[in-house]
N, C-alpha and C positions, 0 to 999 in steps of 0.2 A: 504494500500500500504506500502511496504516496504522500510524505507529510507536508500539508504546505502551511505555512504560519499565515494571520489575516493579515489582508494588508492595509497598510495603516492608513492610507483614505480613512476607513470607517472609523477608526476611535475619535480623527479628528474634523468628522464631518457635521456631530452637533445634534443636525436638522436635516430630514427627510420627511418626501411628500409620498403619503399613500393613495394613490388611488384604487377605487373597487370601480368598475366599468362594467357592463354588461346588459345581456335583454334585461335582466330585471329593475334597469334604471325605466321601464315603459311604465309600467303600475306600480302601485305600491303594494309591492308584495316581498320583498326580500330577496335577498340571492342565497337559492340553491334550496336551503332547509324548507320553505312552506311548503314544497311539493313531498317533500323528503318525511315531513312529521303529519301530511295529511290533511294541511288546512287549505290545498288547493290541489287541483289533480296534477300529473306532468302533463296530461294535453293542454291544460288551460295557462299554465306556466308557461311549457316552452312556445306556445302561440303568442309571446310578449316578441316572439324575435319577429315578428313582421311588422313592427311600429320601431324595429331598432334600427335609425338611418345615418347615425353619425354623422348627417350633412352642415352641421356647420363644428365640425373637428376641428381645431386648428392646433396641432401640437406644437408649433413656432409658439404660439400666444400662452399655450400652458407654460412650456419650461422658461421664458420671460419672465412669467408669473411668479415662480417655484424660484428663479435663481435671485428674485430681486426679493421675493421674502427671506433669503436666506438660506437653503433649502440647500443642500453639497450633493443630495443626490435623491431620484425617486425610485418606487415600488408600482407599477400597474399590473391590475390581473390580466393575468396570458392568457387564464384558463380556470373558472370557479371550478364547484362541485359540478354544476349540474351541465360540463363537458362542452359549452360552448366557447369555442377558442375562437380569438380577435386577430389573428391571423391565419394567413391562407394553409394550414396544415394541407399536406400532403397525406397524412396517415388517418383521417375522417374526412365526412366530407360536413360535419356538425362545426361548422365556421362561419365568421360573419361576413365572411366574402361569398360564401357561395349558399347562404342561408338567410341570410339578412338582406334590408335595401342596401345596407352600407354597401356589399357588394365590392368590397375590397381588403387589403391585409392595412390594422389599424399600428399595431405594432413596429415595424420599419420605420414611421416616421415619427414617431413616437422616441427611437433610439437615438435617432441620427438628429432630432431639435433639441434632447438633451446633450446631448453631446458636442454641438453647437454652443450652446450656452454655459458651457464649464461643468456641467451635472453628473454623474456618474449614474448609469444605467441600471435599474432593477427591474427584474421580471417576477412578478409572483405564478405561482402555480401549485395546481391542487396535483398532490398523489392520485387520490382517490378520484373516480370519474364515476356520477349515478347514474350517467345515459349511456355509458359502454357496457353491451350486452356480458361480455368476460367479465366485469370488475362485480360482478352481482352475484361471486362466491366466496362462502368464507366456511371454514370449518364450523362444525355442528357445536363442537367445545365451544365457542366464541359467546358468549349472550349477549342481544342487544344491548344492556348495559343503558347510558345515559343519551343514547343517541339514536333511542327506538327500534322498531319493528320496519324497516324500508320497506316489507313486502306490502306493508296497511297504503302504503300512496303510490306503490308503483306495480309492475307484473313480475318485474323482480326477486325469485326466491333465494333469497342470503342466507338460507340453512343448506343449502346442497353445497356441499364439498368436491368441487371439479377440479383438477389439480393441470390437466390441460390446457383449461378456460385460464385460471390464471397463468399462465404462460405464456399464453397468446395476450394474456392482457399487458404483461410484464413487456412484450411484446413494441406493443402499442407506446406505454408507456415511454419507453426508453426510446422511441424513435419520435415522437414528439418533444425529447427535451434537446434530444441530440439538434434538432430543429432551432430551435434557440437559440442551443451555444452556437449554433458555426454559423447559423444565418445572422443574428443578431449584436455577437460576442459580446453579451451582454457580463456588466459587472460583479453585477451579487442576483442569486437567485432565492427566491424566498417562497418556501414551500409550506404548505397545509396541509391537512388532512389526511396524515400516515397513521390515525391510530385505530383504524379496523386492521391493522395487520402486525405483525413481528419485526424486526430487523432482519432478522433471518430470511421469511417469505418477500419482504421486500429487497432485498439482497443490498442493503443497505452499504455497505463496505465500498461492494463491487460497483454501484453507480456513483461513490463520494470520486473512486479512481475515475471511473467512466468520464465525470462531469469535468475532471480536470484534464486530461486529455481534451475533451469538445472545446473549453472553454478556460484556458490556462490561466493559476489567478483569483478566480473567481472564487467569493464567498460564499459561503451559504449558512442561512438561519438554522437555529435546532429542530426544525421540526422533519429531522431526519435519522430519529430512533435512536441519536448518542453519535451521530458522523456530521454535527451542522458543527459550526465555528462560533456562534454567539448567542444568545438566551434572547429570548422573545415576549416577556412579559406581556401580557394585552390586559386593557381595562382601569385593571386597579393598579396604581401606582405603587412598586416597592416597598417598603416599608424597612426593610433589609436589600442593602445594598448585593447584587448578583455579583457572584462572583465571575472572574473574566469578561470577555466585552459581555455589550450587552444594549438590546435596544425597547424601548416602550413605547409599543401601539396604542392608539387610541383614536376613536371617530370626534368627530368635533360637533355633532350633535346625538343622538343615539342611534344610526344607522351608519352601516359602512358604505353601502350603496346608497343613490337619491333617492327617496322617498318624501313623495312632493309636501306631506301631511305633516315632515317631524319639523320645529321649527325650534326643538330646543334647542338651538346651540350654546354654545359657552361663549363668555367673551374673550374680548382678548387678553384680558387681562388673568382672567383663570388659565386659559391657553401657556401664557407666558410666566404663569406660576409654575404648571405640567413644567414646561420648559425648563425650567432653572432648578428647578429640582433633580432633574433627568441630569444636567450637566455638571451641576454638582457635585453626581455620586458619579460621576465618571462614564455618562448610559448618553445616550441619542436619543430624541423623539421621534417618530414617525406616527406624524400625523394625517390622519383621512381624511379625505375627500372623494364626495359622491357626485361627478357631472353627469348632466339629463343626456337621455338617449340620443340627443341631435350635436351629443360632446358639449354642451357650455356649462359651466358650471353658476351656481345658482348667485343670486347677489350675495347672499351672507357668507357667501365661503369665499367670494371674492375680496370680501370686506374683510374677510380674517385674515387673507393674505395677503392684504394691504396694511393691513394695522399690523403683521408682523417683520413686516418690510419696513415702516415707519420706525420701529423699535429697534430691530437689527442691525439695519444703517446706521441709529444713532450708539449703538450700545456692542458692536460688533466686536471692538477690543476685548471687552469683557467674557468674550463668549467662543470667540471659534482656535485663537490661539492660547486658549487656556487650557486646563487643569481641573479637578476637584479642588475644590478649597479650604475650608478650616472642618475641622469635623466636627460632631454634635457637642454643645456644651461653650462652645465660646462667641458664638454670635446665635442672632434670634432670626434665623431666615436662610437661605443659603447662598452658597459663594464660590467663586472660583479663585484661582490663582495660576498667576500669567509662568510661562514654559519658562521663563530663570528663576523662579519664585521669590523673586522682588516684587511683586504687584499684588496686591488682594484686591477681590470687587464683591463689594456687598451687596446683595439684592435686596433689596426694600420693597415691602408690597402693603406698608401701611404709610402713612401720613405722618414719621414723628414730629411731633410740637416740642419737643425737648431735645436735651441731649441723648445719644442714645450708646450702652458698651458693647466692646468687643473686651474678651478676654485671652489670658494666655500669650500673649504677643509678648517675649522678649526682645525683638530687635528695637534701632531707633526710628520713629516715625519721621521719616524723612516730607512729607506734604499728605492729605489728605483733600479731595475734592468732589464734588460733585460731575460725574463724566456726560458728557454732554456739553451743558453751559461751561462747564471747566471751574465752576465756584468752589476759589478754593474755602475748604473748614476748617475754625478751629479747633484741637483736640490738644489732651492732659490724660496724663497717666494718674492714678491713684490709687496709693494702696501700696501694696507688693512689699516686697525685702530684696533689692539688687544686689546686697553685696549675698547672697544666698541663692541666688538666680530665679529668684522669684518674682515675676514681673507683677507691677500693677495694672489696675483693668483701664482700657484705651477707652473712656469716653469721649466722643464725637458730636460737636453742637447740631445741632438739628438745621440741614438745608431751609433757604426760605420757602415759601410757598411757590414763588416766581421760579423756581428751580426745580420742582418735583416735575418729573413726569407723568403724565395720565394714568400711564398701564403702571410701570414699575419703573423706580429710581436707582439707579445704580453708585453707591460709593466705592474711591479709588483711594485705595491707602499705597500709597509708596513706602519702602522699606531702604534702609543704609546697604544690607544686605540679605543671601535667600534665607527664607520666612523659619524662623526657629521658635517653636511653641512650647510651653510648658504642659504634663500632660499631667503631673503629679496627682497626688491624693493630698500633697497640703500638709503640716503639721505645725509642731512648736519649733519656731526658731531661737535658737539656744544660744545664739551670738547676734550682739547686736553693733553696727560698725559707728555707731554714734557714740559711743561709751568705750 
């Protein structure tokens, strides 16, 4: 097997865009599961693909979008559950070139506008496929478990045990990714949907080799039975920081696909809390977006990636050539620190009216400012026992008003040199250098 380390694009790329694309941006109905869990048939599902026309597509205008929010790289579905793939596959003919009005391969130019624009190229793609007659075996041992009875919404029997079926699926499979890699050469691949089966039956090993060969380089997420490169968290934000890379999905209203009806979305200001937390602990955001079947995406998703383009630009230092920053316990929010670690940046996502601390900081505070307007702060140390190496706690006068940013505030502490913290438990100081 061949071992290849990630490459480092990813750890210092911050910020990615997710998109879900497919017929089921027609209705609102979801992608893939409503057919799958029985609250709509597959005839009346996959019948969304003939209102799927992608006629005003314009993937130049997407990755504009994505690199001026900020964005180092995106994720677009190749290929959901439910097997309809957005490029012209060779190996089905369940495509929206030769299924859809679109009527042509949506992916090419989708690689080739990121890539245009600085962006680093990802392909999502489902393991599992519910419209490939092969993929509709799995051993009798197997229980539905948390993700139903498939045969209740489709004709499908997933209790028969075919061992050639899947073969031919494995088949299929592997010559659709092979697709991909060598038409595409796409950068990172980001897979779902491997857990109806083993590592084993997916021969998981033997495609991590496959995929580097197709596509030399390339990354890939965990959701490859223990052979992916980075953790995937989705949803719920860590709470515990993952070990090794590591990136966090999440939609930006409650849908991954458009769903004309959902209208929660978050602000930007919650968005860019996700955000700084993610960077903080050393992780990436990849954030969704659902554009409507004619490819545009909706005003409020636009509006978010406008407002994170407006923050980024301004607060960019703080974020993309940095670091994790101080760990829990010595500031109230989170923070990075710049790649000499001379620089800390604090993220502020309340209003202080006062001064406000940072602890643990032994170095000398060389300047502290407000990043943006550049207002410099005043700050004092107090407290502490230096000749014991005990720092006092660095309180920070509280920026004016005219100086906060709407979403989040960013402060910039300059350090004499890189960032030395105290981590102690504290005790009696037994020597005092004033006496």
């Amino acid at each position: 097997m061949v071992v290849v380390m990630i490459q480092p694009w990813f750890q210092r790329a911050k910020l990615g865009i997710f998109i879900h694309w497919g017929i089921y941006a027609v209705k609102p109905t979801g992608e893939s599961w409503p057919f799958f869990l029985g609250e709509i048939s597959y005839e009346d599902y996959m019948a969304q693909r003939h209102g799927f026309t992608a006629k005003h597509y314009d993937p130049q205008a997407w990755a504009a979008l994505f690199a001026k929010a900020g964005a180092r790289y995106a994720v677009l579905t190749t290929k959901h559950h439910d097997g309809m793939a957005l490029w012209d596959t060779a190996a089905s003919d369940l495509n929206v070139a030769k299924a859809t009005p679109a009527g042509r391969d949506l992916i090419g130019p989708y690689c080739e506008a990121l890539r245009q624009h600085g962006l680093k190229v990802g392909l999502y793609f489902s393991h599992l496929d519910w419209s490939h007659p092969d993929y509709a075996t799995l051993p009798k041992a197997i229980p539905p478990g948390d993700h139903g009875d498939a045969s209740k919404a489709n004709s499908f029997n997933f209790r028969v045990h075919d061992p050639a079926a899947w073969e031919r699926f494995l088949v299929f499979h592997r010559a659709q990714l092979r697709e991909l890699c060598e038409r595409f050469h796409t950068d990172l691949l980001w897979f779902d949907g491997d857990w109806d089966r083993t590592a084993e039956q997916w021969r998981m090993a033997e495609l991590r080799d496959q995929l580097h060969q197709w596509a030399p380089g390339v990354i890939l997420n965990s959701r490859m039975k223990g052979h992916g490169d980075y953790q995937t968290p989705e949803q719920g934000l860590p709470t515990v920081t993952p070990s090794g890379p590591w990136e966090f999905c999440m939609t930006c209203n409650d849908h991954w696909g458009y769903f004309d009806t959902d209208k929660n979305y978050k602000s930007v200001r919650q968005i860019l809390w996700y955000f700084a937390q993610c960077i903080s602990k050393g992780g990436n955001l990849l954030l969704d977006f659902g554009p409507k079947a004619d490819g545009t995406f909706p005003e409020e998703q636009i509006a978010i990636l406008e407002g994170l383009a407006r923050w980024n630009s301004k607060h960019a230092e703080a974020v993309f050539p940095t670091g994790p920053g101080l760990p829990l316990g010595h500031f109230d929010g989170p923070s990075t620190l710049s790649a000499d670690h001379r620089t800390l940046y604090l993220f502020c996502f309340y209003r202080p009216e006062h001064s406000f601390p940072v602890s643990g900081i032994r170095n000398k505070i060389e300047s502290v400012r407000v990043l943006g307007p550049g207002t410099p702060l005043a700050s004092r140390k107090l407290g502490g026992a230096a000749w014991s190496n005990i720092p006092g706690v660095l309180w920070i006068d509280a920026p004016e008003p005219t100086d906060l940013d709407p979403d989040a505030t960013v402060i910039e502490i300059k350090l004499d040199s890189p960032l030395d913290l105290f981590r102690g438990e504290g005790g009696a100081i037994e020597h005092n250098a004033t006496t």
